[in-house]
KEKOLNU-769605 format. One record per residue (C-alpha): x, y, z negated; residue in one letter. Coordinates in steps of 0.2 Angstrom, whole numbers, padded with zeros to 4 digits, always signed. Each point is the difference from the previous one (the first is absolute). Layout:
<nodes>
XYZA...
</nodes>
This chain:
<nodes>
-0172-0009-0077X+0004+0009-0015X+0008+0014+0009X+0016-0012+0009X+0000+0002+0017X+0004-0017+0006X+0011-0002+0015X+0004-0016+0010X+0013+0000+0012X+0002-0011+0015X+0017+0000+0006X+0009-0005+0015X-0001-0019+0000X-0017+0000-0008X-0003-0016-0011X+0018-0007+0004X+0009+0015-0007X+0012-0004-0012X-0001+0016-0012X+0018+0002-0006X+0007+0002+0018X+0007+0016+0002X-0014+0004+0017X-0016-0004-0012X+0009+0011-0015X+0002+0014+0013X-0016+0001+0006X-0008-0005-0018X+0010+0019-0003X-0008+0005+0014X-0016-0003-0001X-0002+0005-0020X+0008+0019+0005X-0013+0001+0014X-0014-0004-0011X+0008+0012-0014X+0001+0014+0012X-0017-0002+0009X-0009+0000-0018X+0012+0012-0008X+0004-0013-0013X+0016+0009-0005X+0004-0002-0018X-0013-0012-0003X+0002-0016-0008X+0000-0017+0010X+0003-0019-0001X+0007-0014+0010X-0006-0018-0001X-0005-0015+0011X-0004-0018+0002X+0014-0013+0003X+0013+0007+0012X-0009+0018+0000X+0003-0002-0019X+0021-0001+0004X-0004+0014+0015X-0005+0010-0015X+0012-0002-0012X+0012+0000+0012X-0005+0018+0003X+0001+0006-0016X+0014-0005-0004X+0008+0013+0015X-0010+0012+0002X+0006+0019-0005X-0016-0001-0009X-0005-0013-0010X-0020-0006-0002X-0005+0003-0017X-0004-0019+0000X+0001-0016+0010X-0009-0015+0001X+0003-0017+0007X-0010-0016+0003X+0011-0014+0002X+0011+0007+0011X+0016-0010+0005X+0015+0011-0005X+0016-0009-0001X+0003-0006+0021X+0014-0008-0004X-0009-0012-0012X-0016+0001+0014X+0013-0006+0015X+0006-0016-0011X-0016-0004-0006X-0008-0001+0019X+0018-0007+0007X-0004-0014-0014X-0020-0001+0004X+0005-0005+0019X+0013-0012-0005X-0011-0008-0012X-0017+0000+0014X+0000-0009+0015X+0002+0011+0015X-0018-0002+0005X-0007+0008-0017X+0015+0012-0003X-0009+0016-0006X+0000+0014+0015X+0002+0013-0012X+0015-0008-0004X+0007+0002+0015X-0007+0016+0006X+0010+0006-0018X+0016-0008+0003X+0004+0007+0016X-0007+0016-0003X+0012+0002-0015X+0014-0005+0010X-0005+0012+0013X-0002+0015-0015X+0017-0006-0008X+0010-0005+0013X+0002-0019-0007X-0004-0010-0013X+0003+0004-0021X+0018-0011+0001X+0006+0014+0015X-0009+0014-0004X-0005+0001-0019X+0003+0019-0003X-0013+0004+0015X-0013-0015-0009X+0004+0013-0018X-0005+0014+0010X-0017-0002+0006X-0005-0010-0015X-0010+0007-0013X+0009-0009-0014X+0014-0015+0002X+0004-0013-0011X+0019-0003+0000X+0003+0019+0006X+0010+0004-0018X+0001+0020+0004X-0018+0002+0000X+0000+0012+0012X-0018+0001+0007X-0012-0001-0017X+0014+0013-0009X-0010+0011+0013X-0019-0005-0011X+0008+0002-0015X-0012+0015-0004X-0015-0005+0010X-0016-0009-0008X-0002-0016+0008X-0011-0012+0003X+0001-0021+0009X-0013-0008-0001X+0000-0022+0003X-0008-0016-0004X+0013-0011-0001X-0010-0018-0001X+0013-0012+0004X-0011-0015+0000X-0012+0007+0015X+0016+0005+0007X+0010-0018-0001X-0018-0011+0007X-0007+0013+0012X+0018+0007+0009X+0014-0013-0007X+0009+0017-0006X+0009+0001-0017X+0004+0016-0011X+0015+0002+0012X-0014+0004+0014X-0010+0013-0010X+0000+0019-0002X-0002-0002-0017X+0017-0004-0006X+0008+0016+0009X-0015+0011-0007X+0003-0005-0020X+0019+0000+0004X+0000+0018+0004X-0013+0006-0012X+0012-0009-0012X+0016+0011+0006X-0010+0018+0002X-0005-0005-0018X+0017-0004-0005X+0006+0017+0009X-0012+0009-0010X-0016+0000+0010X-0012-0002-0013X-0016+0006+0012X+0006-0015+0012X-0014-0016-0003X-0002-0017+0007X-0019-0004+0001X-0005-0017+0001X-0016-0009+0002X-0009-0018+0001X-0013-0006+0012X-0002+0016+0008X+0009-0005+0019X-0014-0002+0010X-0007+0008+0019X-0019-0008-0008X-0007-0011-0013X+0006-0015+0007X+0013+0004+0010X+0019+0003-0008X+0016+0008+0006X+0015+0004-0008X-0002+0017-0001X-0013+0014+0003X-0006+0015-0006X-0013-0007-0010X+0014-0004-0015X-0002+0020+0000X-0012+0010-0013X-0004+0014+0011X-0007+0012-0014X+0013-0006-0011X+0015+0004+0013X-0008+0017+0005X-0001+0007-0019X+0018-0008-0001X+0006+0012+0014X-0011+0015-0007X+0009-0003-0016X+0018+0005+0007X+0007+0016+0001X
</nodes>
């Protein structure tokens, strides 16, 4: 579609890949310089983005790759894990054990497992595979976007949230996504943009989640990308 070769890559733990790990990085390298050489793509342009944690894979990756995507975009991806592993250790304390989200868990102990412990232990290491994190002062991972146009995309409707999945603000990707828009505005990263929508977050008709694709314009995200140089 309109000339963009469109790739999408399935890494090594499939749909529990975390993104950010060092292991789906590498082979996200991997796989992009594969397809570059097969198709003698060199010197062409070409753009990272994704849904949810593929959204933090990908800007994860432009943020250390030698060479940076001429844009990224991101649909509600989680990007502070320091904030996501005291928001799901608070969402099992406050669930009873028998409805304690499974996602939770799986994410808990899988960011032990990447970090070597939790954020109290091991904060530096929860900093270093986060896209963006809150209370880290030096900045050091979106300094890397400062001259990169990008995009996050969320639906941020706290009252579906607080009846449908007893979650607060504390539990959503939203906060993280305005907050470092916010920064990479205030560090000069004017082509930086938080898109917002309403009633958009649903699989069908009648059927709502708390995030999907949908929230996308398709047409409109694509001339976006087209736009950048």
């Amino acid at each position: 579609m309109n000339g963009i070769l469109t790739i999408i890559p399935t890494f090594q733990d499939e749909i529990l890949s975390l993104g950010v790990d060092s292991l789906s990085q590498q082979t996200f390298d991997k796989i992009l310089k594969d397809v570059t050489s097969k198709h003698k793509l060199i010197d062409q342009n070409f753009y990272v983005g994704g849904f949810s944690i593929g959204g933090s894979c990908a800007i994860k990756y432009a943020q250390n790759s030698n060479i940076k995507p001429i844009a990224v975009f991101a649909i509600d991806p989680p990007l502070d894990f320091e904030r996501f592993y005291n928001s799901a250790k608070r969402d099992i304390r406050l669930s009873k054990e028998s409805v304690a989200s499974q996602e939770n868990i799986y994410m808990i102990d899988r960011l032990e497992k990447e970090t070597g412990g939790n954020p109290l232990t091991h904060l530096a290491q929860y900093y270093n595979i986060s896209p963006y994190s809150f209370t880290d002062t030096t900045q050091t991972e979106i300094k890397k976007l400062i001259n990169v146009p990008l995009r996050i995309y969320t639906e941020p409707d706290i009252n579906w949230w607080l009846k449908q999945r007893g979650a607060d603000f504390t539990s959503m990707n939203a906060t993280e996504c305005s907050a470092m828009i916010n920064e990479l505005n205030r560090l000069g990263n004017q082509n930086a943009e938080l898109i917002t929508t309403e009633n958009k977050g649903y699989r069908k008709p009648d059927n709502r989640t708390s995030a999907f694709l949908g929230i996308v314009d398709n047409d409109e995200i694509i001339k976006w990308l087209l736009m950048q140089k």
